[in-house]
CHARMM-style PDB file with segment names, atoms N, HN, CA, C and O in Angstrom:
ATOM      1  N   UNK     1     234.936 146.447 176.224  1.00  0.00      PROA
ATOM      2  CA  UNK     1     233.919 145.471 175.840  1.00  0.00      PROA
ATOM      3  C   UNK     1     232.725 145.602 176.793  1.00  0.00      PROA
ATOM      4  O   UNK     1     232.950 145.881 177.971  1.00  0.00      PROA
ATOM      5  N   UNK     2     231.317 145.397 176.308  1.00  0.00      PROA
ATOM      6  HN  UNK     2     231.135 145.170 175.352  1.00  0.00      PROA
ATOM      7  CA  UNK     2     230.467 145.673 177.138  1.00  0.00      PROA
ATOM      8  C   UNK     2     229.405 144.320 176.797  1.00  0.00      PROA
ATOM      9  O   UNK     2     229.030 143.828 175.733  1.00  0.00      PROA
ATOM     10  N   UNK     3     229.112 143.967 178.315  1.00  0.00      PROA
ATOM     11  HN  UNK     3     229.417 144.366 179.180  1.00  0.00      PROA
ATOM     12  CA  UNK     3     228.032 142.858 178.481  1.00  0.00      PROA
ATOM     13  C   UNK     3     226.820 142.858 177.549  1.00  0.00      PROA
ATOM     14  O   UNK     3     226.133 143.879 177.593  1.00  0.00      PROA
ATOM     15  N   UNK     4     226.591 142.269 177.042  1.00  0.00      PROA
ATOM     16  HN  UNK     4     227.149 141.441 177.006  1.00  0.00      PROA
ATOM     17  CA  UNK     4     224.670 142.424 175.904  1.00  0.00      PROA
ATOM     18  C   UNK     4     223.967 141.772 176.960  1.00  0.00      PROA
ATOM     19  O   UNK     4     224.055 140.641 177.438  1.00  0.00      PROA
ATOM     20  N   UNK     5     223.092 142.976 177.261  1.00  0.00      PROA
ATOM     21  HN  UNK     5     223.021 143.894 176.873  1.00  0.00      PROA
ATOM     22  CA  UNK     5     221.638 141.473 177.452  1.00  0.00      PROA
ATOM     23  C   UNK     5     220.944 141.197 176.187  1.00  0.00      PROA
ATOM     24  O   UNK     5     220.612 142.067 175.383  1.00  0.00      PROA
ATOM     25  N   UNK     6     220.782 140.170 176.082  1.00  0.00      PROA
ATOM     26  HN  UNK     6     221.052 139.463 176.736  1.00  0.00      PROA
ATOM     27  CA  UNK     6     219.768 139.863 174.770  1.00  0.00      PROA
ATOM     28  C   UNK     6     218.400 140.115 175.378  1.00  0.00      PROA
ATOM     29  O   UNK     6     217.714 140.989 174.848  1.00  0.00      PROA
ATOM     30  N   UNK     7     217.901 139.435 176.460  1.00  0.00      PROA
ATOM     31  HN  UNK     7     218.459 138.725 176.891  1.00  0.00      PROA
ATOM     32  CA  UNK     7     216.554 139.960 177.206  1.00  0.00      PROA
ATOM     33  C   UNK     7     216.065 141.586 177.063  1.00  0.00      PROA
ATOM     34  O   UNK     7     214.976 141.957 176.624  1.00  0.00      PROA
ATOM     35  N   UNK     8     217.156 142.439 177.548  1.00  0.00      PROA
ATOM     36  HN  UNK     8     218.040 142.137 177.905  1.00  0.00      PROA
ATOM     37  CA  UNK     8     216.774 144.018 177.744  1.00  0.00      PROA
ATOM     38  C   UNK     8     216.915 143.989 176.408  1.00  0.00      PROA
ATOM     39  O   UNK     8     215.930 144.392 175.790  1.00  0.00      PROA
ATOM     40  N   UNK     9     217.913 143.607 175.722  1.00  0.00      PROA
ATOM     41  HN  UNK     9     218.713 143.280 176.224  1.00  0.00      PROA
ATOM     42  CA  UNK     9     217.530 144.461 174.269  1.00  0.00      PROA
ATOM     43  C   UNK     9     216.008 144.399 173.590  1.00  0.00      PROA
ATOM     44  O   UNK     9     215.273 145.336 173.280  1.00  0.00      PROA
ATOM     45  N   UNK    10     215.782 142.863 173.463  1.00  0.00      PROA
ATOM     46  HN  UNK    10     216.379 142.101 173.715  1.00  0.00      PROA
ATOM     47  CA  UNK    10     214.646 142.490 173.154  1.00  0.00      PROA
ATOM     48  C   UNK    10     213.484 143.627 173.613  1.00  0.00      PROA
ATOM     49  O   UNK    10     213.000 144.488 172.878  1.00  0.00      PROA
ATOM     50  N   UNK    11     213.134 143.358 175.207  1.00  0.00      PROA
ATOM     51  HN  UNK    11     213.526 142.658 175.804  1.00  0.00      PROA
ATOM     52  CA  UNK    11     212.365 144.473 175.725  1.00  0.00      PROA
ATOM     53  C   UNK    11     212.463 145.550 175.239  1.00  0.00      PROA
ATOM     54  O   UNK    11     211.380 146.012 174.880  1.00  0.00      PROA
ATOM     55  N   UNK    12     213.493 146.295 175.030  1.00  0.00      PROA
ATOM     56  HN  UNK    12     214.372 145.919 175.322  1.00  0.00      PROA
ATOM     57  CA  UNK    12     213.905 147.656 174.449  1.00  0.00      PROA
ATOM     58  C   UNK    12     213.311 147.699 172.939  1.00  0.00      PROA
ATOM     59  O   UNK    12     212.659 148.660 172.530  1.00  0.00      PROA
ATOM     60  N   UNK    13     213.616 146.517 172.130  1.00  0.00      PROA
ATOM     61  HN  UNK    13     214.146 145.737 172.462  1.00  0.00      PROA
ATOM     62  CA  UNK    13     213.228 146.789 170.637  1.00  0.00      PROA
ATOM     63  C   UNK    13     211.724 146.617 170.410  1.00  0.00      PROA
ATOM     64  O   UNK    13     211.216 146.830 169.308  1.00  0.00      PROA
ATOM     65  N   UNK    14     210.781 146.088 171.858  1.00  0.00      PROA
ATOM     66  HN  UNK    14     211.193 145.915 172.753  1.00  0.00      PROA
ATOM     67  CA  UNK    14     209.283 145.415 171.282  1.00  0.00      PROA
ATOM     68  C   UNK    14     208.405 147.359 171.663  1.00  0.00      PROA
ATOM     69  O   UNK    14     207.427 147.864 171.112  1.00  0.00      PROA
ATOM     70  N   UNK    15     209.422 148.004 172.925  1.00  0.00      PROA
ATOM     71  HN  UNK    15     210.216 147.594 173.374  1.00  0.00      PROA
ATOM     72  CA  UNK    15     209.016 148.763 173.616  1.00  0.00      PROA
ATOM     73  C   UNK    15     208.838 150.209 172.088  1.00  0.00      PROA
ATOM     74  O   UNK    15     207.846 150.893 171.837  1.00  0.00      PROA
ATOM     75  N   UNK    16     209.957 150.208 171.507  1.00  0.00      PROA
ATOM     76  HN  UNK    16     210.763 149.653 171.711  1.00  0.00      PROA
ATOM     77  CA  UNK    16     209.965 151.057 170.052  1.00  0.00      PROA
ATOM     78  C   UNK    16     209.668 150.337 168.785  1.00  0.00      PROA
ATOM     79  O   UNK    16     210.082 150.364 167.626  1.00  0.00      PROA
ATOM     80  N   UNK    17     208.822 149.711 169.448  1.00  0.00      PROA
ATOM     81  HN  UNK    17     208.487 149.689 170.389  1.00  0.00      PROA
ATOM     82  CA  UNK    17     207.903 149.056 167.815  1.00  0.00      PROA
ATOM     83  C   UNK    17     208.841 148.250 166.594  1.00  0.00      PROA
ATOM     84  O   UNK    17     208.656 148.269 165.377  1.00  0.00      PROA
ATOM     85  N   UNK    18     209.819 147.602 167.315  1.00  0.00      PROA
ATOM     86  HN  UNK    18     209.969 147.587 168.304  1.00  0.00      PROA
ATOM     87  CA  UNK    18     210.789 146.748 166.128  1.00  0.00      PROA
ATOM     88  C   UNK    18     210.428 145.690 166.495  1.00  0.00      PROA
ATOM     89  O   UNK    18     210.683 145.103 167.547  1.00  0.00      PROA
ATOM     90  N   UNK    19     209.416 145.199 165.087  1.00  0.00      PROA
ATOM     91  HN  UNK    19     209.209 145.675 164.232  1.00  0.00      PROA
ATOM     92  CA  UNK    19     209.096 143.766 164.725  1.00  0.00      PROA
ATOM     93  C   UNK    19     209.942 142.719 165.483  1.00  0.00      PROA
ATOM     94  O   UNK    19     211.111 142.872 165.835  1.00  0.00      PROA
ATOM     95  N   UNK    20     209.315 141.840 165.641  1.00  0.00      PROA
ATOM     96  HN  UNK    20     208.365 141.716 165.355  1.00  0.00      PROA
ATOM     97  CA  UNK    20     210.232 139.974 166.351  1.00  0.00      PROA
ATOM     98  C   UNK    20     211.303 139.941 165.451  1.00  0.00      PROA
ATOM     99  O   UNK    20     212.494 139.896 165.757  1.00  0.00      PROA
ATOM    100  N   UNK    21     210.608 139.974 163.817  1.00  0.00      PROA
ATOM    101  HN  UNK    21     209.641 140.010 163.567  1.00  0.00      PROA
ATOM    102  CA  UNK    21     211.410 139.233 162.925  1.00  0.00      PROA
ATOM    103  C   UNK    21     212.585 139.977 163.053  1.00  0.00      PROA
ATOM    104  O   UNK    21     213.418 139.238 162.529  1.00  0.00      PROA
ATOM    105  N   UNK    22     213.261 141.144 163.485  1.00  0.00      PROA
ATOM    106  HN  UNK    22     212.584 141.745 163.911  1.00  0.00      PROA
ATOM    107  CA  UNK    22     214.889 141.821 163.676  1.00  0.00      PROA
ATOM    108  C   UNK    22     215.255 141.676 164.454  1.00  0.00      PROA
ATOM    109  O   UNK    22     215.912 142.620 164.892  1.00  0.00      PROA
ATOM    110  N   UNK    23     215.181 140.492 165.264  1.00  0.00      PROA
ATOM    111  HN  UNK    23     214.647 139.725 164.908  1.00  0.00      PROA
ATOM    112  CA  UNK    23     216.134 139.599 165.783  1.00  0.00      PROA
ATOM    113  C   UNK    23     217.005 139.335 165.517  1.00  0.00      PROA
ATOM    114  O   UNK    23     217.116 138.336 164.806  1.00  0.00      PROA
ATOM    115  N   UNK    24     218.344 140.188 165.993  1.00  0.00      PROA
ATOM    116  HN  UNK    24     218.253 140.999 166.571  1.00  0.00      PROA
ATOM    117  CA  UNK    24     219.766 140.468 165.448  1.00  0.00      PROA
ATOM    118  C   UNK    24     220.345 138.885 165.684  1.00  0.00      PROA
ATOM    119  O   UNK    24     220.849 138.396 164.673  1.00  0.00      PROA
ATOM    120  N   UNK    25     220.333 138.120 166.768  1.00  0.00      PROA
ATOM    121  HN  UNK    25     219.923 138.517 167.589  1.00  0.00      PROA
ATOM    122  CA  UNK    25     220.716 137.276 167.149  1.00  0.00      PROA
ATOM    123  C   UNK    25     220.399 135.755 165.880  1.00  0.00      PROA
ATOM    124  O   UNK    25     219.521 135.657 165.023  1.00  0.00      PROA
ATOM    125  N   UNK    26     221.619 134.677 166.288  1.00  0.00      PROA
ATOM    126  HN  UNK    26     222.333 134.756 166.984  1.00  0.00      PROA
ATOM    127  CA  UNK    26     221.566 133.764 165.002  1.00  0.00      PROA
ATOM    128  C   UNK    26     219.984 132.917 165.538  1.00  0.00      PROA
ATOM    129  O   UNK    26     219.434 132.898 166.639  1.00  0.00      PROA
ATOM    130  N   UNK    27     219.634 132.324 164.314  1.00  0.00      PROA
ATOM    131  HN  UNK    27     220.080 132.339 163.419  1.00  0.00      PROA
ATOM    132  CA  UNK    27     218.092 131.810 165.218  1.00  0.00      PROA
ATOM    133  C   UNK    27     219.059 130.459 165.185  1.00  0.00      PROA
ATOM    134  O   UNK    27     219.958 130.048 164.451  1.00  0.00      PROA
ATOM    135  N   UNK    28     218.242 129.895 166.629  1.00  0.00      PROA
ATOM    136  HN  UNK    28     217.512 130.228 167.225  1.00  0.00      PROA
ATOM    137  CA  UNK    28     218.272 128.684 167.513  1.00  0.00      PROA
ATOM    138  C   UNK    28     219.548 129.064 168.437  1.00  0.00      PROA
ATOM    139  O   UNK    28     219.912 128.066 169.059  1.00  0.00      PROA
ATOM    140  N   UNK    29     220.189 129.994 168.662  1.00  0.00      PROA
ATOM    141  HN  UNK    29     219.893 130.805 168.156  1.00  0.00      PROA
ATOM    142  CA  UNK    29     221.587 130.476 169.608  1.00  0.00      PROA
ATOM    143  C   UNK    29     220.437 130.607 171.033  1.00  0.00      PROA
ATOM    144  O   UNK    29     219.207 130.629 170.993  1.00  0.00      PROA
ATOM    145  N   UNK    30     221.327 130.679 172.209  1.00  0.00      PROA
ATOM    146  HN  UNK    30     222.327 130.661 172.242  1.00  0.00      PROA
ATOM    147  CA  UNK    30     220.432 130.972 173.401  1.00  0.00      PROA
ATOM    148  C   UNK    30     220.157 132.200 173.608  1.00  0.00      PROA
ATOM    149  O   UNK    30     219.239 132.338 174.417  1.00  0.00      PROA
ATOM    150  N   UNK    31     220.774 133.578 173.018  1.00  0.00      PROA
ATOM    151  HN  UNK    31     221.519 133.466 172.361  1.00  0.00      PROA
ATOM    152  CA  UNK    31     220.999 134.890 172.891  1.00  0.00      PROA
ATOM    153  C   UNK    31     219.743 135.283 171.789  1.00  0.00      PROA
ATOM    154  O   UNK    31     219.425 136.436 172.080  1.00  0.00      PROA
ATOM    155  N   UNK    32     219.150 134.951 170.988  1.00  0.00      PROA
ATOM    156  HN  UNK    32     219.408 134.015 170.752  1.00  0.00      PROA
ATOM    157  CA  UNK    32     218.351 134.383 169.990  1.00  0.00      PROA
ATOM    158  C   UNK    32     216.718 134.296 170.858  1.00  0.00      PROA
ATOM    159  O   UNK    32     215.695 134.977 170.797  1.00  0.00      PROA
ATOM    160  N   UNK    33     217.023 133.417 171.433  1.00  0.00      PROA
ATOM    161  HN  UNK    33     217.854 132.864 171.483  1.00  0.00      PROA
ATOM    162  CA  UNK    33     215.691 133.019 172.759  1.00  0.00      PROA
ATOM    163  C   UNK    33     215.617 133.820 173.537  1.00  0.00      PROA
ATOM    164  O   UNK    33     214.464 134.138 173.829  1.00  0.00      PROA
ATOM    165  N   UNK    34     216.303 134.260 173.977  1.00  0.00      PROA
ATOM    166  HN  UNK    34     217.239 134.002 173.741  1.00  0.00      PROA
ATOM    167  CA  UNK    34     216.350 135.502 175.502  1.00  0.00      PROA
ATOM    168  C   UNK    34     215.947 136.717 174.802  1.00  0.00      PROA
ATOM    169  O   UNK    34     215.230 137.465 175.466  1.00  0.00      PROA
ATOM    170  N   UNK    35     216.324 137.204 173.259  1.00  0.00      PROA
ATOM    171  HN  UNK    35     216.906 136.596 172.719  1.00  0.00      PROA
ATOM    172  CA  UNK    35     215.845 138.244 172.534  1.00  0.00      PROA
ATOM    173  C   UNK    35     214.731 138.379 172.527  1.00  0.00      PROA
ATOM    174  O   UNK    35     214.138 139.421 172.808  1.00  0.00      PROA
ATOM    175  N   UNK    36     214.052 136.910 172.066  1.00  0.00      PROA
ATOM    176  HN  UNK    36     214.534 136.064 171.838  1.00  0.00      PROA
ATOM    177  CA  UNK    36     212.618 136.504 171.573  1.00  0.00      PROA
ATOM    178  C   UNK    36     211.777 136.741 172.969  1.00  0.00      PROA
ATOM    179  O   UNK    36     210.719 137.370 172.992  1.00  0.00      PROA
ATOM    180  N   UNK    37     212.323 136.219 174.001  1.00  0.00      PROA
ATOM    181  HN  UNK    37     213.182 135.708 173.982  1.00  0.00      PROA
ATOM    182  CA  UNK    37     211.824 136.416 175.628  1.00  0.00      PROA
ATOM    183  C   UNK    37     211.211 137.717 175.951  1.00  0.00      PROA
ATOM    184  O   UNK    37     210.024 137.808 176.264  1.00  0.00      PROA
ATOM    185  N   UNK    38     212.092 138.829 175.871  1.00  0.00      PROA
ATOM    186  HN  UNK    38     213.057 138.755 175.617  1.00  0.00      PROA
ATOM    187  CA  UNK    38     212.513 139.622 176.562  1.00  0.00      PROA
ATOM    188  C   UNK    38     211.142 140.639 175.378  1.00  0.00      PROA
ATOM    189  O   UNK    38     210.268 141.331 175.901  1.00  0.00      PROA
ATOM    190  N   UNK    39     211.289 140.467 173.649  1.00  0.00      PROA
ATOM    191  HN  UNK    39     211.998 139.904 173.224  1.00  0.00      PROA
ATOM    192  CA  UNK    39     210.764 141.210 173.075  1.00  0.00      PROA
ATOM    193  C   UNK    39     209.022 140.562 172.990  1.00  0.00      PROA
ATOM    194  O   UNK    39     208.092 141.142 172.429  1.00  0.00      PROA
ATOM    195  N   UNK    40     208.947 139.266 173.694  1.00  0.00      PROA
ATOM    196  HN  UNK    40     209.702 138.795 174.150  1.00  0.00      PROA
ATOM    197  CA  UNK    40     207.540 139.045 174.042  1.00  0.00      PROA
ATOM    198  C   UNK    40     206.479 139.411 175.117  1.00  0.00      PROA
ATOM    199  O   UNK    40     205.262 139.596 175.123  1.00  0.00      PROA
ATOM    200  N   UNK    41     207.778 139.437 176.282  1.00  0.00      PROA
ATOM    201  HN  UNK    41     208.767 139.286 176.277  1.00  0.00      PROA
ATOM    202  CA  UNK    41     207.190 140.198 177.702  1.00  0.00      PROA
ATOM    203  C   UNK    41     207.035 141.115 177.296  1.00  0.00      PROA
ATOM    204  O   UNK    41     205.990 141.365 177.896  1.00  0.00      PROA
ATOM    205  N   UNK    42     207.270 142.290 176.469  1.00  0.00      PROA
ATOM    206  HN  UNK    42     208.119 142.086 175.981  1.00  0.00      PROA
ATOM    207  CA  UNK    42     207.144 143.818 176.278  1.00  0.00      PROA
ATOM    208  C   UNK    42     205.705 143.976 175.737  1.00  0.00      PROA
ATOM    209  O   UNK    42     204.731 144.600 176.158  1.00  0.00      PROA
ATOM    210  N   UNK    43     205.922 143.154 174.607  1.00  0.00      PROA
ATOM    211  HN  UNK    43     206.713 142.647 174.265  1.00  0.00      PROA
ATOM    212  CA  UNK    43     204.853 143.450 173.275  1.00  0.00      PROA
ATOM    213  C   UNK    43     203.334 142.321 173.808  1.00  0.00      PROA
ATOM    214  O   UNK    43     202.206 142.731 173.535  1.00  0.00      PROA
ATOM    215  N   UNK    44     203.519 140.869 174.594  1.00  0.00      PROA
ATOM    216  HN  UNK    44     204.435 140.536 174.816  1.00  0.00      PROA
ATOM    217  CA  UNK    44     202.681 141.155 174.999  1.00  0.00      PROA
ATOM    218  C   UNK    44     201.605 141.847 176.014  1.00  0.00      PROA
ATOM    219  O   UNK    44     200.398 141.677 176.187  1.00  0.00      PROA
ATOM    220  N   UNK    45     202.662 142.773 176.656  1.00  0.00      PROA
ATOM    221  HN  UNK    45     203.643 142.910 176.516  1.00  0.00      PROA
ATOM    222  CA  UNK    45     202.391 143.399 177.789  1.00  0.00      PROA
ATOM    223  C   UNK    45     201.190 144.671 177.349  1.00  0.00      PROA
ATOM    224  O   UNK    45     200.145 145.140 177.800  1.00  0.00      PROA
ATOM    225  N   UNK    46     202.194 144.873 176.065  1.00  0.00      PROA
ATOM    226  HN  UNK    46     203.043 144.492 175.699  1.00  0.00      PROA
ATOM    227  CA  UNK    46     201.371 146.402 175.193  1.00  0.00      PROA
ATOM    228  C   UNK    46     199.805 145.682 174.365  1.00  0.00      PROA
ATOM    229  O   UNK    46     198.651 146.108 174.410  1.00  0.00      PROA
ATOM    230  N   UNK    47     200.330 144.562 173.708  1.00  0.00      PROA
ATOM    231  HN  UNK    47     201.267 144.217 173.670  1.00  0.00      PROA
ATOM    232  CA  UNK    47     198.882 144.223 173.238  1.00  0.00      PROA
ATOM    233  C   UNK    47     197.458 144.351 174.225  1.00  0.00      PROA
ATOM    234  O   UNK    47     196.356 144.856 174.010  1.00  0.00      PROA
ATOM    235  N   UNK    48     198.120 143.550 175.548  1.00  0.00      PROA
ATOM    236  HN  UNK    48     199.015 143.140 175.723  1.00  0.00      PROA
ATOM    237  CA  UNK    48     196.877 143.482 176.900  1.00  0.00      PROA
ATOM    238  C   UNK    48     196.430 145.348 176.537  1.00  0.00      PROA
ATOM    239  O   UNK    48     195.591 145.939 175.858  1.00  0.00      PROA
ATOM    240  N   UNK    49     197.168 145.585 177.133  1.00  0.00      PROA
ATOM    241  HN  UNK    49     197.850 145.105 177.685  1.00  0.00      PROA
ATOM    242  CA  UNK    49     196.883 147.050 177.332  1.00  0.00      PROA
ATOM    243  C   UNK    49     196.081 147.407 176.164  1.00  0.00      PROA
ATOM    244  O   UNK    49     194.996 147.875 176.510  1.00  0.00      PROA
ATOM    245  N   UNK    50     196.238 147.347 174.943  1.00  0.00      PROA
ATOM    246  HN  UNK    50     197.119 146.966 174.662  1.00  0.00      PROA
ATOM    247  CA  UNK    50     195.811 147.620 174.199  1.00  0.00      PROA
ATOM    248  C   UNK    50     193.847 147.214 174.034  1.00  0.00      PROA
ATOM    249  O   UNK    50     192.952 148.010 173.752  1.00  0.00      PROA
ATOM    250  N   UNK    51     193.739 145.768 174.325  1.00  0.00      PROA
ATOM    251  HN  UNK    51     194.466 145.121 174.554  1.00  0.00      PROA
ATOM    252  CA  UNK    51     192.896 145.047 174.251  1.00  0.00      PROA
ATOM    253  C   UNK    51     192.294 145.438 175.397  1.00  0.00      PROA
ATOM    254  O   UNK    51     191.089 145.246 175.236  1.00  0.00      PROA
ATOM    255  N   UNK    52     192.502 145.882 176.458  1.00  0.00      PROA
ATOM    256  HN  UNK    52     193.481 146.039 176.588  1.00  0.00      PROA
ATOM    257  CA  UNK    52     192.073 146.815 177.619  1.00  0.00      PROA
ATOM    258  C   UNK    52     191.095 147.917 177.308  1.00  0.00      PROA
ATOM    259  O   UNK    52     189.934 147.788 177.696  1.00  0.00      PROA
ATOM    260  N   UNK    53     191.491 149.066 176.595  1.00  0.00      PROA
ATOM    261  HN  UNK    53     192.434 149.171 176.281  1.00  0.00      PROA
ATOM    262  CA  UNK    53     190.969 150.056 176.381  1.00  0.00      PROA
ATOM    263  C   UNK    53     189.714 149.884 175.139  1.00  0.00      PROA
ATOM    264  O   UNK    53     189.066 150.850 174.737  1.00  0.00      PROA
ATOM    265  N   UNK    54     189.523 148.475 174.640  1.00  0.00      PROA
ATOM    266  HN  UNK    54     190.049 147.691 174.967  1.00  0.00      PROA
ATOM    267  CA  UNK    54     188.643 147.995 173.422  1.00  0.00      PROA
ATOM    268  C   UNK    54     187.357 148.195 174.598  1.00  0.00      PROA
ATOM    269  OT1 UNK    54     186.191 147.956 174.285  1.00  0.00      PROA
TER     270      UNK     54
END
């Protein structure tokens, strides 16, 4: 059996361009939130950047 982060996954799925909405996790679970966390630090990290080079 192996530990999930829901956080790293999140990060991991915003980092290869998988939409919020595939959020494997049930919505309102705390695993759910930490997904949503983890895939917002990424993606808004990339938008800045993005909005950077404008």
């Amino acid at each position: 059996m192996t530990d999930r982060d829901p956080f790293a996954e999140g990060e991991r799925a915003a980092s290869e361009n998988i939409p919020a909405e595939a959020n494997p996790y049930q919505d309102g679970s705390d695993e759910h939130a930490l997904w949503a966390a983890g895939h917002e630090k990424v993606a808004g990290a990339i938008k800045a950047r993005k909005s950077e080079r404008s």
